[in-house]
C-alpha positions as CSV (number, residue, x, y, z in Angstrom):
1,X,90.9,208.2,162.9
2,X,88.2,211.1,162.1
3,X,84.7,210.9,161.7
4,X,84.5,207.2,160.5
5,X,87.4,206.7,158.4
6,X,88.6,203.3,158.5
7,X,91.3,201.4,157.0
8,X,91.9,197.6,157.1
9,X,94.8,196.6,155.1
10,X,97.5,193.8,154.7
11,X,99.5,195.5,152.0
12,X,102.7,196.7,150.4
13,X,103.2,199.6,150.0
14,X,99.3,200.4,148.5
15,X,97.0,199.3,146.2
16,X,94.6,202.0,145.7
17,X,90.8,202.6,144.0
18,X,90.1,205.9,142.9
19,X,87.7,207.8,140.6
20,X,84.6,205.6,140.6
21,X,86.4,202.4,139.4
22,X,89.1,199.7,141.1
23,X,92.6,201.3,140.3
24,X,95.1,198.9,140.6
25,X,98.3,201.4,142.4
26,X,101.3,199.2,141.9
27,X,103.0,200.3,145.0
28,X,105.8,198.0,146.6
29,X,106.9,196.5,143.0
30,X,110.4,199.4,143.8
31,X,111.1,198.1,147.5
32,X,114.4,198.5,148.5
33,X,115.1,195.0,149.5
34,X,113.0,191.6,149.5
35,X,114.9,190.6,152.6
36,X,116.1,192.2,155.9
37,X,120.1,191.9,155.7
38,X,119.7,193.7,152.2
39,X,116.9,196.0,153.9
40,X,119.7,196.9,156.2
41,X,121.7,198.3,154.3
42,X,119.5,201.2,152.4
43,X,118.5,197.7,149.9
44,X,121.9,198.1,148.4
45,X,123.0,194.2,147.2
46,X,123.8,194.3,143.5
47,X,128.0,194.0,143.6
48,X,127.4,193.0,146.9
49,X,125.4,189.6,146.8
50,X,125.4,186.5,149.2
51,X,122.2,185.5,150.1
52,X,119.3,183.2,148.0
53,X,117.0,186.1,147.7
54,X,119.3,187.6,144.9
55,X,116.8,185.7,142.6
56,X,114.4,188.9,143.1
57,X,117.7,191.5,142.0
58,X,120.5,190.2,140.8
59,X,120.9,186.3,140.3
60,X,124.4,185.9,139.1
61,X,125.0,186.8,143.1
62,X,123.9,183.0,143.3
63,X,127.5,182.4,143.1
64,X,129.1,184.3,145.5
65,X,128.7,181.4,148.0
66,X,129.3,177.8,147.7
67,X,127.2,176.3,150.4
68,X,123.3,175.3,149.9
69,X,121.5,177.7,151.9
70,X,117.2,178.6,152.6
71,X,116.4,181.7,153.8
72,X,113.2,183.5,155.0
73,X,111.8,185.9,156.6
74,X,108.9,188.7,156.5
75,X,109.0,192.6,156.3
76,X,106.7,194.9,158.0
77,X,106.0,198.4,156.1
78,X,103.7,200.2,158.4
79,X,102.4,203.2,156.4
80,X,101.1,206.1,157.9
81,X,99.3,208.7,155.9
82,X,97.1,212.3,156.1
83,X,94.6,212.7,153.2
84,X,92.8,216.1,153.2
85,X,90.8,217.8,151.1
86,X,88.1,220.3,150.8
87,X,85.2,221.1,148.3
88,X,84.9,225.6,148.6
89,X,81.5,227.0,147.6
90,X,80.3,230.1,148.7
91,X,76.6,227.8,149.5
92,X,77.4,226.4,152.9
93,X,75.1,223.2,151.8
94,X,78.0,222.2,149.4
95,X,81.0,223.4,151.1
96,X,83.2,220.4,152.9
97,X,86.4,219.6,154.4
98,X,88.0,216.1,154.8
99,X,91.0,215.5,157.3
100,X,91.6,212.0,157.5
101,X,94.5,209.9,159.0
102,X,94.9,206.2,158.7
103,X,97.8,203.9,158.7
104,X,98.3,200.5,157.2
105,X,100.5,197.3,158.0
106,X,101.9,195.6,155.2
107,X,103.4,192.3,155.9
108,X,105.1,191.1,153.1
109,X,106.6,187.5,153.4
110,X,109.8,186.3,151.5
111,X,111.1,182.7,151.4
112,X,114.5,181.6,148.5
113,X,116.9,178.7,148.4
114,X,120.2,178.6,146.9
115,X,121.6,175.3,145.5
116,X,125.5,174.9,143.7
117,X,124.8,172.5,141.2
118,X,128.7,171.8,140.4
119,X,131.9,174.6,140.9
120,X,130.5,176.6,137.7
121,X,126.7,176.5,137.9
122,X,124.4,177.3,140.9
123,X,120.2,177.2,140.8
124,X,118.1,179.7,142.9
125,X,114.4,179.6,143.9
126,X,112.2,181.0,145.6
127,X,108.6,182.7,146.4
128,X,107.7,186.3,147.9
129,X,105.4,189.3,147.7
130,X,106.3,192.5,146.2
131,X,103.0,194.2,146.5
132,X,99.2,193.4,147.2
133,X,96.8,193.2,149.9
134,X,93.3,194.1,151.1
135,X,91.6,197.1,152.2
136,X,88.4,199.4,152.9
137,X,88.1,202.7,153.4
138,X,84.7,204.9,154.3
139,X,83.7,208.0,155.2
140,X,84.8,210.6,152.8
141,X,82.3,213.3,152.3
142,X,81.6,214.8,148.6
143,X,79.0,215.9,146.6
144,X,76.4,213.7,144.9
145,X,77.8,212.8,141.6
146,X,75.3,214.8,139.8
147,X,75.1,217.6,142.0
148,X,71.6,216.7,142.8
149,X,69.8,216.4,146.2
150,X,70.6,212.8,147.9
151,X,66.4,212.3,147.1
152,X,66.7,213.6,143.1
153,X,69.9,211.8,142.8
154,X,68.7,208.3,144.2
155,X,65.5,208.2,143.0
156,X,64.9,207.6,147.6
157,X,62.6,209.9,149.2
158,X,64.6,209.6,152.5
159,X,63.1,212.9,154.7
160,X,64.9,216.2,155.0
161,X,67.5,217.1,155.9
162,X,69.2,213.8,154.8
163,X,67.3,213.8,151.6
164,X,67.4,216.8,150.7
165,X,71.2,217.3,150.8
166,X,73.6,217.2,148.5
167,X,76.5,215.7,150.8
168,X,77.0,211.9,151.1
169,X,79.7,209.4,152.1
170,X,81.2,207.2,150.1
171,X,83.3,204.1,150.5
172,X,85.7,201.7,148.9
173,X,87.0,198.1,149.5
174,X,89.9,196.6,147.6
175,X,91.5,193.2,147.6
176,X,94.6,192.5,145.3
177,X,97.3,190.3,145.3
178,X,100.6,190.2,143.8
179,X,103.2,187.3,144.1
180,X,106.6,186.6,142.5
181,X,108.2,183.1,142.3
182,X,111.2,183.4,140.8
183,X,114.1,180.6,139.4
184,X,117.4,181.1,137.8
185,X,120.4,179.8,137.2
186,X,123.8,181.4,137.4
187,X,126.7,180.6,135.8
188,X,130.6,181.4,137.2
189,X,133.6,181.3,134.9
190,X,136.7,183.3,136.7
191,X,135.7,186.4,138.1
192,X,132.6,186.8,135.7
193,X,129.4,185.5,136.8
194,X,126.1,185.7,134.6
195,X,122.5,184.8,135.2
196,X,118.9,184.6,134.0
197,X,115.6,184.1,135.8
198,X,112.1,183.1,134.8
199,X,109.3,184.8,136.8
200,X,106.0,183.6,137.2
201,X,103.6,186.2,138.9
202,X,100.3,185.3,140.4
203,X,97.8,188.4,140.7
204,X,94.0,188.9,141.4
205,X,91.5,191.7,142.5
206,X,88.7,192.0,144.1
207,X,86.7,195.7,144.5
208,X,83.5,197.8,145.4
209,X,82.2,201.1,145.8
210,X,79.7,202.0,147.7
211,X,77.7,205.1,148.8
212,X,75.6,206.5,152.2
213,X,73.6,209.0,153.2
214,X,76.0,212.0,154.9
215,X,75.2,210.5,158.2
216,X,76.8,207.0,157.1
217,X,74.3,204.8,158.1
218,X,71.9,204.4,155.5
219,X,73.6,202.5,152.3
220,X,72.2,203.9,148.8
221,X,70.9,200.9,146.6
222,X,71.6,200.8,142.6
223,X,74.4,202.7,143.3
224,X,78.2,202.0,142.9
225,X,79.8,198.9,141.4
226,X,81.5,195.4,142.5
227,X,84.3,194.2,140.5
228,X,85.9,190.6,140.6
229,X,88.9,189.4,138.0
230,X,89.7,186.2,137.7
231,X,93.1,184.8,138.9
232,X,95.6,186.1,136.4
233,X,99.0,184.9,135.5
234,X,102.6,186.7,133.8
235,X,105.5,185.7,133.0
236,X,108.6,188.0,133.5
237,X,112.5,188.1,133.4
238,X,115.7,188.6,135.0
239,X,118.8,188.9,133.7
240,X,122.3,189.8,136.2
241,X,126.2,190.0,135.8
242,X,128.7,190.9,138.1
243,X,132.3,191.0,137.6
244,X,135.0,190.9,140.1
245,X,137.6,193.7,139.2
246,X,140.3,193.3,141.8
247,X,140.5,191.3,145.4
248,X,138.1,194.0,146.4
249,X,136.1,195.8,144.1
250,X,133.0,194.6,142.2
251,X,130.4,195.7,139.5
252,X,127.1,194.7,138.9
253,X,124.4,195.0,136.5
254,X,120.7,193.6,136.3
255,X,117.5,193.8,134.1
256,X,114.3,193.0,135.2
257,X,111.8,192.6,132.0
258,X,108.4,194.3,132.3
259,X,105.1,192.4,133.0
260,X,101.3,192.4,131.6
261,X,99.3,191.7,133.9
262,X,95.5,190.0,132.7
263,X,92.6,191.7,134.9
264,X,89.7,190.2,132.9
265,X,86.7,189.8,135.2
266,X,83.3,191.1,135.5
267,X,81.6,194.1,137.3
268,X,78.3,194.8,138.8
269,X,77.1,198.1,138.0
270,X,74.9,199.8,140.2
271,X,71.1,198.1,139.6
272,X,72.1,196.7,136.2
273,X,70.3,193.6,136.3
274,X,73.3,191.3,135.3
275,X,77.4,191.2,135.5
276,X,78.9,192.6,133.0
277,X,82.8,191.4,131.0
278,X,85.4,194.0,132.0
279,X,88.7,193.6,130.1
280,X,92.1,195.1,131.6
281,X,95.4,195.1,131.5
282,X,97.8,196.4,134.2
283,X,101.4,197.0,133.1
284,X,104.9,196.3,135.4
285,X,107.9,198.5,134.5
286,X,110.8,197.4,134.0
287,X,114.0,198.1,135.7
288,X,117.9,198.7,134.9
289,X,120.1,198.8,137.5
290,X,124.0,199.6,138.1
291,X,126.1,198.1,141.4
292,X,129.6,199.1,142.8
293,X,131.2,197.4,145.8
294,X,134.2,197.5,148.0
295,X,134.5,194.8,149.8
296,X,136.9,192.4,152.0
297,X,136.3,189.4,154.7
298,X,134.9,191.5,157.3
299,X,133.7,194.5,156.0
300,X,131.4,195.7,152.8
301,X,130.3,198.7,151.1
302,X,128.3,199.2,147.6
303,X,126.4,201.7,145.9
304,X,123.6,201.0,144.0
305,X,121.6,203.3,141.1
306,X,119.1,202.5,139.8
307,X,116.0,203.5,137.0
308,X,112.5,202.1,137.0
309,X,110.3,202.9,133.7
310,X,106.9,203.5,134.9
311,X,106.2,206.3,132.3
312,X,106.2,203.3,129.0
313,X,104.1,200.8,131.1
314,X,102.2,202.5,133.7
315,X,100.7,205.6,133.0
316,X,97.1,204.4,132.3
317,X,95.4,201.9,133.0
318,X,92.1,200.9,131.6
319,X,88.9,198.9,131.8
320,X,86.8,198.4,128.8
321,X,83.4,196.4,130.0
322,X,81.0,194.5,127.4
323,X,78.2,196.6,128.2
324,X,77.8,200.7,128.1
325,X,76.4,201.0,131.4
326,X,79.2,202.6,133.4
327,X,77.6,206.1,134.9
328,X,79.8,209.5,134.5
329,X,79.0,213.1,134.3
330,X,78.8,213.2,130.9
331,X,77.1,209.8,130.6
332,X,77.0,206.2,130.0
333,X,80.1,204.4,128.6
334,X,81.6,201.0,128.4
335,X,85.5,202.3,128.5
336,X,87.1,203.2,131.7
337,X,90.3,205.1,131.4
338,X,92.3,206.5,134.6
339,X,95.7,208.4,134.4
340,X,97.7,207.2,136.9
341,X,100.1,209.8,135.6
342,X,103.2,207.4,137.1
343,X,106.4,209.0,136.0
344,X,109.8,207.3,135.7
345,X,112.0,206.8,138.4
346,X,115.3,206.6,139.5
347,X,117.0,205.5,142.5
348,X,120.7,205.7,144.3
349,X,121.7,204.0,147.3
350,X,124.6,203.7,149.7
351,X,124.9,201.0,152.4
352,X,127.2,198.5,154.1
353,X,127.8,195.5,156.7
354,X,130.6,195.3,159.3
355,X,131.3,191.7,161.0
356,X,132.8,191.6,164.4
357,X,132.8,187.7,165.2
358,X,129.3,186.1,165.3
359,X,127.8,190.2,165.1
360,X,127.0,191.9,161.8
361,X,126.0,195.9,162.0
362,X,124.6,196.8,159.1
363,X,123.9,200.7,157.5
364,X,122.1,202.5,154.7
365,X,120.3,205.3,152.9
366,X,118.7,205.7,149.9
367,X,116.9,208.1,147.5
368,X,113.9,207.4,144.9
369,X,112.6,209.9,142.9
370,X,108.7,210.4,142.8
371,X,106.7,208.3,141.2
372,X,103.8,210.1,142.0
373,X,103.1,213.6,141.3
374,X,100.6,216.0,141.5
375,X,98.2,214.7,138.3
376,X,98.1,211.6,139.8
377,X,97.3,211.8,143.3
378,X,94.2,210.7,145.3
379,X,93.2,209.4,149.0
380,X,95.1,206.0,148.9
381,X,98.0,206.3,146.9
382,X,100.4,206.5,150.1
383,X,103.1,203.9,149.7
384,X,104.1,204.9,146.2
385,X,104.5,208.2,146.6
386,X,107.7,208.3,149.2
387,X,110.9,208.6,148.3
388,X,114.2,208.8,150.6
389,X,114.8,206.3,153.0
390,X,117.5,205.4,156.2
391,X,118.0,201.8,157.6
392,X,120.3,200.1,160.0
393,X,120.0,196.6,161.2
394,X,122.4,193.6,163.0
395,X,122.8,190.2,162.3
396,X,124.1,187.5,164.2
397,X,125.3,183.6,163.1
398,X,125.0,180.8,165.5
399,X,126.1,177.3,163.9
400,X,124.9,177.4,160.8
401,X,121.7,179.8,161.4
402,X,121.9,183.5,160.6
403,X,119.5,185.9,162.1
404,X,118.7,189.5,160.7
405,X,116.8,192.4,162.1
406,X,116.6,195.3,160.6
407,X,114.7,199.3,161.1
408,X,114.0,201.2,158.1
409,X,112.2,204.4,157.7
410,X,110.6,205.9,154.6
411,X,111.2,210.3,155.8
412,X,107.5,212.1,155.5
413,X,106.8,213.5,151.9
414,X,103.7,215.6,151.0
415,X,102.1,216.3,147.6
416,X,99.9,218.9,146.9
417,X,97.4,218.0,143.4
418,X,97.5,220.7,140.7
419,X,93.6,220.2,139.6
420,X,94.6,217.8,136.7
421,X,94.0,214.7,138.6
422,X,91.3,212.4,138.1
423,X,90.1,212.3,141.5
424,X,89.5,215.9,141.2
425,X,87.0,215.2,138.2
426,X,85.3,212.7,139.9
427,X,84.8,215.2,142.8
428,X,84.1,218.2,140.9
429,X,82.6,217.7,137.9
430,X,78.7,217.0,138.2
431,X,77.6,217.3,134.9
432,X,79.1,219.0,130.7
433,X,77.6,222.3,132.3
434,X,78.6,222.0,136.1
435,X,82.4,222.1,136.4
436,X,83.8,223.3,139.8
437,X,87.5,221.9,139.1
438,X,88.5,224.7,140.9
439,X,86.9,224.5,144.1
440,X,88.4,220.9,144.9
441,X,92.2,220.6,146.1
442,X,93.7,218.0,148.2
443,X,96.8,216.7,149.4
444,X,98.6,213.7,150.7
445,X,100.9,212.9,153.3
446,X,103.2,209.5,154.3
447,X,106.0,208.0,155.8
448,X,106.9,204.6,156.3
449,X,108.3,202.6,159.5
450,X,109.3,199.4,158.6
451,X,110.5,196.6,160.7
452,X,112.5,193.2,158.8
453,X,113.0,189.8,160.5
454,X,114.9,187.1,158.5
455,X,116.7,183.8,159.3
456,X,118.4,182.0,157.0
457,X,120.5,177.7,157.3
458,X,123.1,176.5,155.6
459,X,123.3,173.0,155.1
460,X,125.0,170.3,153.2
């Protein structure tokens, strides 16, 4: 890692602060798979189906099999990512480059059981982790937010040339969890099975900003903020149907419902002298998607497509606080909007799983169209932002335990902003009459290696 950049994260794929306020990224929430068979196979399972963690994409799968079963397991995204950017002035005291790599692990635990109730009806449960995590970040160089010397703009009389600079550090820590526990019940009448799910979703974060001299050693005080929700809970929905055409062939639908997400808390603002409300709502999309499968004893192959709504529920997200005390270039306020600028997306897969006796070999790929574009990018917004994906995996049964490894990778993507994004204000603009949009660009770079373990019983 360069020049003290750090990164110390258990997350999804990410959740991300940018401008000068927590951002809630809701990366992960569009993983292939909650589990490693299905991770195996490109996360291809809709008309495929057979193991309890369909609760999490397509229920009426509950039914495929007719003996109770648990299964668990965890997945290991490790996400790798280059953030650079660079601030050109013709002054050498305000010109700046950052070149920063860092990489994140992101274990993300799953556990479901399946129950038949009698031959028509069979209940699912279960518990995992679509997104969430902690993590901290320093070391980015910028320009005072006003433009001002470190001295003028601190109100410090630190000595030159640290106080007399313009160039600082600044730094971000972020704690947010997100997790699903999910129950339905499908029903089976011929070769139709249908299903619905109630999900109850568990979220909190945690965030600050800080800033430091350029060196990175002296913290400024009165500066930056510390926010703090409370524990928030949803509710959400899913809703699946397959149908079994022939012997062989399958199709499969599912709906998952959107989500609001309650990020009430309270913030410190720099040297306010008291916590202030902060009201906020984070948004889930929903998510349609379509499943084909061929499939016999032995041998399996589906293609899956789906589309995710990001646009309708994601696009902003903002946090209105009690008090008007919230600094910008332009002033004080109390409202906090940030375009996350998600756009819709859509996804098709193709994957499969070949059994030779107590050995299963599993294969897929998969492509997602961006989420995240140019308006919307900033340093931390890796996971979300990749899109195609290859995966291949084994199992292998012994009595009535199942083990399942799988290797997927996320191929590098890079995006390059377009000046619209609201990192680039935060960067460039100092004050109504000092706008230097132009003279800020940045990128960002990822790819994701993921390991998957997962075991799974079947009992009486």
């Amino acid at each position: 890692m360069l020049y003290r950049f750090r990164k110390k994260f258990s997350l999804l794929f990410v959740t991300a602060i940018s401008f000068l306020t927590p951002k809630l990224e809701a990366v992960g929430l569009f993983q292939p798979s909650h589990n490693a068979r299905y991770g195996g196979m490109g996360g291809v399972n809709l008309a495929i189906g057979g193991s309890p963690m369909d609760i999490g994409t397509n229920p009426a799968n509950l039914s495929v099999k007719k003996q109770k079963e648990l299964e668990f397991g965890v997945s290991f995204p490790y996400i790798r990512t280059v953030y650079k950017d660079r601030f050109l002035d013709s002054d050498p005291n305000l010109y700046y480059e950052n070149s920063e790599s860092y990489n994140v692990l992101a274990p993300l635990p799953y556990f479901a059981i399946r129950i038949p109730l009698n031959e028509k009806w069979t209940y699912g449960g279960g518990i995992y982790i679509p997104g969430g995590g902690n993590g901290e970040v320093s070391g980015i160089t910028r320009i005072t937010p006003n433009g001002q010397s470190l001295n003028d703009w601190s109100g410090l009389k630190l000595p030159g040339p640290i106080g007399d600079s313009k160039r600082i550090h600044e730094g971000y820590s972020s704690t947010f969890y997100l997790v699903k526990s999910t129950h339905a019940l499908s029903y089976k009448i011929g070769g139709l099975s249908i299903a619905l799910g109630v999900e109850g979703i568990y979220s909190r974060q945690i965030a600050h900003q800080k800033y430091y001299d350029i060196t990175g050693t002296i913290e400024i005080p009165g500066q930056g903020f510390d926010y703090r929700s409370r524990n928030a809970y949803s509710l959400g929905g899913i809703f699946g149907t397959t149908y079994q055409i022939t012997d062989t062939i399958k199709a499969a639908y599912s709906y998952q419902t959107s989500a609001k997400i309650p990020l009430d808390g309270s913030m410190q603002v720099g040297a306010y002298p008291s916590r202030t409300g902060v009201s906020a709502t984070f948004g889930i999309p929903e998510r349609h998607a379509l499943g084909f499968s061929y499939g016999t004893e032995t041998f399996k192959i589906g293609v899956d497509a789906l589309y995710y709504n990001y646009s309708s529920y994601t696009s902003t997200y903002k946090q209105t606080l009690e008090t008007p005390i919230f600094p910008t270039a332009l002033g004080q306020t109390n409202v906090i909007p940030q375009n996350l600028s998600y756009h819709d997306s859509w996804a098709l897969g193709i994957g499969g799983e070949w059994i030779v006796n107590d050995w299963t070999y599993r294969l897929g790929a998969r492509h997602n169209s961006g989420v995240l574009r140019s308006e919307g990018t900033n340093a931390l917004q890796a996971g979300i932002m990749v899109q195609d994906l290859v995966s291949g995996g084994f199992g292998y049964s012994v009595g009535k335990w199942k083990f399942d490894f799988t290797l997927l990778y996320y191929l590098p993507v890079r995006v390059y902003n377009n000046g619209s994004a609201d990192w680039n204000f935060n960067h460039a603009v100092f004050s109504k009459d000092d706008i230097r949009i132009s003279e800020f660009k940045h990128s960002l770079k990822s790819d994701i290696p993921a390991i998957l373990l997962g075991a799974s019983f079947s009992f009486d």
